[in-house]
N, C-alpha and C positions, 0 to 999 in steps of 0.2 A: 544950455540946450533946453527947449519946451518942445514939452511933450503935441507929436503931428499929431491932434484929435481926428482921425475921419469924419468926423457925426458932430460937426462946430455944435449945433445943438444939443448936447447930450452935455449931463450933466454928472461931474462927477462923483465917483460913487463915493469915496470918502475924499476931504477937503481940508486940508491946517492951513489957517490966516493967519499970519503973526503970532504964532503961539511959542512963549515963554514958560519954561516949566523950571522952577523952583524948589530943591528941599532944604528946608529952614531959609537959610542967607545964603545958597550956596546956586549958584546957576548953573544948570544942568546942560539945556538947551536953551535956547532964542533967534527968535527970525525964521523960525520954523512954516516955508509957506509951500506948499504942495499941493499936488493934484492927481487922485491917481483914477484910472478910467475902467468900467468893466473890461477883465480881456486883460491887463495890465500882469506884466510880473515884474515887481520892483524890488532890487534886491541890496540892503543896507549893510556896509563893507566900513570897516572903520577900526582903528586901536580898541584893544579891552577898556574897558571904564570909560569910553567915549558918551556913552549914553543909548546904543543902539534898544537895549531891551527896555528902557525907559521909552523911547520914540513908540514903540510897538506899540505898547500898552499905554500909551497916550491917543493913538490912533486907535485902538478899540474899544475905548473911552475908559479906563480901568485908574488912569489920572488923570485929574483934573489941571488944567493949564493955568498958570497964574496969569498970563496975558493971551488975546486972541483966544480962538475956538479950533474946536474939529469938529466937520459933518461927516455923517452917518447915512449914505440915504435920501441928503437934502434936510438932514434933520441937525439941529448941535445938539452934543451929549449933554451938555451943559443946562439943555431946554427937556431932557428927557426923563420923567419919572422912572424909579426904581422898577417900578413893571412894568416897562418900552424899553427898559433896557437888558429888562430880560427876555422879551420879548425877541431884543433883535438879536439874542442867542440864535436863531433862524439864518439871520442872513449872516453873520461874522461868526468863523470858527477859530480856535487860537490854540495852537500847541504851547505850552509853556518849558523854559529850558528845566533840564531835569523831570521832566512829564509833566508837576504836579499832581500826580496819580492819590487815589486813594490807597493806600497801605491794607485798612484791611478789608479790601474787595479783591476779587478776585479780576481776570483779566475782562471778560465778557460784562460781570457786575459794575466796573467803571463806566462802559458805556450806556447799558444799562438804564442804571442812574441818571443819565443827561437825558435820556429819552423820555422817563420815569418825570423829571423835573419840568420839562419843555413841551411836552405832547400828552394829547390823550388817547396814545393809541392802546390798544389791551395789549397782553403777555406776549401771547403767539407774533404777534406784528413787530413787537418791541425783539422778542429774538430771533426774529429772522432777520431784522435791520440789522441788530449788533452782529450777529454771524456775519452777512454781510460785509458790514465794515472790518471785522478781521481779516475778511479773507482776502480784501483788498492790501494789505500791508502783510500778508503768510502768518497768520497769525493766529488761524482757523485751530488749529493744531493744539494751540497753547491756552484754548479760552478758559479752560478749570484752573489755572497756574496762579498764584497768590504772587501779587506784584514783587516783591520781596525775591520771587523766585525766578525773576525775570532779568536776566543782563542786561548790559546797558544798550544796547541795540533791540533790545525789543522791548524796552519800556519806552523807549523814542517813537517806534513804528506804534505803540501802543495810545500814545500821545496824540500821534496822527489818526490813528481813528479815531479816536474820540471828537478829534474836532471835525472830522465828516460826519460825523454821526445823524446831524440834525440836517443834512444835505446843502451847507452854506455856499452863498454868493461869495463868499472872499475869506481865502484864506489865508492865516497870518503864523506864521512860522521861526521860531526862535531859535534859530542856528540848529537846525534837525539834523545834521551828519556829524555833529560834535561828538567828539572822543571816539568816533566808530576807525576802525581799521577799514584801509582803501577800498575793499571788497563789500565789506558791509554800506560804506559811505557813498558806492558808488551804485547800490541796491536801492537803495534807500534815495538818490537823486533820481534814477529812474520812477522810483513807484511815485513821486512825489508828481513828474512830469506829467506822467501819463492819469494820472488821475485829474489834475489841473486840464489836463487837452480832454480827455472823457467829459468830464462837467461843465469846462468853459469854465474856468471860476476864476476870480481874480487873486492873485497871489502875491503876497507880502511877505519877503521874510529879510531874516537875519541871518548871517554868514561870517565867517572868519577863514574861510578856505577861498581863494581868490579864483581859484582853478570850478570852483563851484560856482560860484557868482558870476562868473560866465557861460556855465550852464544853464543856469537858471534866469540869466535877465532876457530880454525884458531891457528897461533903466535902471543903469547903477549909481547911488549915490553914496557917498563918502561923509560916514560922520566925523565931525571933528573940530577943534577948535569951537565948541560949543553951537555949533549950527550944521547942515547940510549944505552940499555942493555936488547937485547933478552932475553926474560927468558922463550921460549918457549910455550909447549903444556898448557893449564890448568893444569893438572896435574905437570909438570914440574914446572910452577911457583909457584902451592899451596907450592912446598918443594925446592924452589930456596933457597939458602943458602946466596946470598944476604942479609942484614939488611935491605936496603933502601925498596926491595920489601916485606919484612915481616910485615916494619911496615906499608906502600901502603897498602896491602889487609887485613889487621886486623885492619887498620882507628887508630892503636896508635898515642897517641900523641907526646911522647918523641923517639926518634932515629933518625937516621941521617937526613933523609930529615927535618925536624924539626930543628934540629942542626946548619943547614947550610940554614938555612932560607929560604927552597923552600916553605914554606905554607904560 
């Protein structure tokens, strides 16, 4: 399936051609070719150790591709200096799985800090944005809380602010309902929506919940077997003819991804 652009002329906001990504001898991905459009929630569904958190952070430029490129913008990472591509901390926000929070800041102080690093706004501006973005994820409540002190459902929503923080065009999400109990998980896909349809912003994430990635698409693609495989709308992938994705969204044990030792 490709993606119906309305706006043939527009161009996309991030872009993999051919991209190959390698650690040491070992191939990760390849043939990595996508498109994804402002507006877009694309939602990447695949076995553990498939490469899905590697993909992510290939598209935010965070690794570099042994073959082809990724744009940014209309720009390759690859053509981007060190300060452009901190720069484009602006437009691309990234939750990391397990927050990667600062330890010893406090909750309000991690956001803070990205504002602190990225802008010149003074104090007063800087904490009312950070409030702001807590209160966006309930998190208003908790902003004295030393990370450490924080469950694992609110170091995730803590995550997510942080990458609103600098008010980005797309944001990239690294399996944000992981390890939450249904109630929390199902908080936390709403705050996630609704903030995406408030800002218009483009949304990229990662998932392992298939019940979620139906929520959330948009297009779903399936990692695996060392590349990606649109398998389109929800509905398009519930009746994808694929094996590999039949047996992904029905949790089988025996078929190919199995086979070929992606689990």
């Amino acid at each position: 399936m490709t993606h119906q652009n309305s706006h043939p002329n527009e161009h996309p906001i991030i872009e993999a051609f051919n991209v190959k990504i390698e650690f040491g001898s070992e191939i990760i991905l390849e043939n990595i070719n996508l498109q994804i459009y402002k507006g877009d929630s694309i939602v990447f569904i695949g076995p553990s150790g498939s490469g899905k958190t590697v993909l992510l952070k290939t598209l935010a430029g965070l690794y570099e591709p042994t073959e082809g490129y990724v744009k940014c913008a209309d720009l390759k990472w690859s053509d981007m200096s060190v300060e452009k591509k901190h720069d484009f901390a602006r437009i691309l926000g990234m939750q990391f799985q397990k927050g990667a929070l600062f330890d010893d800041l406090n909750a309000i102080d991690n956001l803070k800090y990205v504002l602190r690093e990225h802008t010149t706004m003074n104090e007063i501006d800087i904490e009312t944005r950070a409030i702001e973005c807590l209160k966006m994820v309930n998190l208003d409540k908790a902003h004295k809380l030393q990370t450490h002190e924080l469950s694992g459902g609110m170091r995730l929503r803590l995550g997510v602010a942080r990458s609103l923080v600098l008010k980005p065009e797309i944001l990239i999400l690294d399996d944000p309902t992981a390890g939450l109990d249904p109630l929390n998980s199902e908080e936390m896909a709403q705050l996630i929506l609704k903030i995406k349809n408030d800002f218009n912003m483009t949304l990229i994430l990662v998932t392992h919940d298939i019940e979620r990635a139906y929520q959330f698409a948009g297009r779903i693609f399936l990692v695996a077997s060392k590349t990606i495989l649109e398998t389109g709308s929800v509905s398009a992938t519930q009746n994808h003819q694929d094996p590999r994705v039949q047996q992904f969204i029905h949790g089988w044990v025996k078929g190919p991804l199995t086979d070929q030792g992606e689990t």
